[in-house]
N, C-alpha and C positions, 0 to 999 in steps of 0.2 A: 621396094624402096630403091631410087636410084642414089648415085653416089654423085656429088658435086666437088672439083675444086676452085677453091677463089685464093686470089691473089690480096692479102689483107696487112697491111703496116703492123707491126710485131707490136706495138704499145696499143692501138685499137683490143686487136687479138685478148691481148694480157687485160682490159679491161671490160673485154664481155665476157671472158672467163670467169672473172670477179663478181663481175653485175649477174652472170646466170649459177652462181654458183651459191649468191646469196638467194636465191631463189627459186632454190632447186630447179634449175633447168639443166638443158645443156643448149654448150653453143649452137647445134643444131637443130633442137628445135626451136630454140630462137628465130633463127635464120629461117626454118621450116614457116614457124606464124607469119613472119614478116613478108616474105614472098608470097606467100598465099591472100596475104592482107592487100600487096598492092596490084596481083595477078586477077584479082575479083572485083570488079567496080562496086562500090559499097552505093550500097540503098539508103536513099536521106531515111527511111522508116527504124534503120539499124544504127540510127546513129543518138547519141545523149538530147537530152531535151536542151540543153544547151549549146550544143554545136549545131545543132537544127536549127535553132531558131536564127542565128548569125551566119547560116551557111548561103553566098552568095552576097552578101552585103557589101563587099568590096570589089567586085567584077568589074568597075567603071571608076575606081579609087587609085589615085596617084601614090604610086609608093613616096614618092620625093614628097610631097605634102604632109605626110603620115612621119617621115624621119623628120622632116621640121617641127612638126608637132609635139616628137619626142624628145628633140632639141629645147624646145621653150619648156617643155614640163618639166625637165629634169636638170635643170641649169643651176 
């Protein structure tokens, strides 16, 4: 196992501690999934039946259209 330091804002810190603590983790291996999450290109076959299905649907989609949309929904 190697050993890593990061440079991390002391209120983030104090809130993954919280968040892995209610969930028996540790900050580590938190940190440990999440880099290995985004270190591996994930396979559409490993993904929920519904991120699958909406995965690529927006690849030619206007974010500015999308926030306007949210602007008239939510007014």
């Amino acid at each position: 196992m190697a050993k890593l330091t990061l440079s991390v804002d002391k209120a983030v810190v104090t809130r993954a501690k919280r968040y892995a603590k209610q969930r028996g983790l540790s900050v580590s291996q938190m940190v440990e999934t999440y880099l290995a999450m985004v270190a591996e290109p994930s396979k559409a076959d490993d993904l929920p039946p519904l991120l699958r299905s909406v995965r690529g649907t927006l690849k030619k989609g206007d974010p500015e259209d999308y926030r306007q949309h949210l602007t008239r929904k939510y007014r």
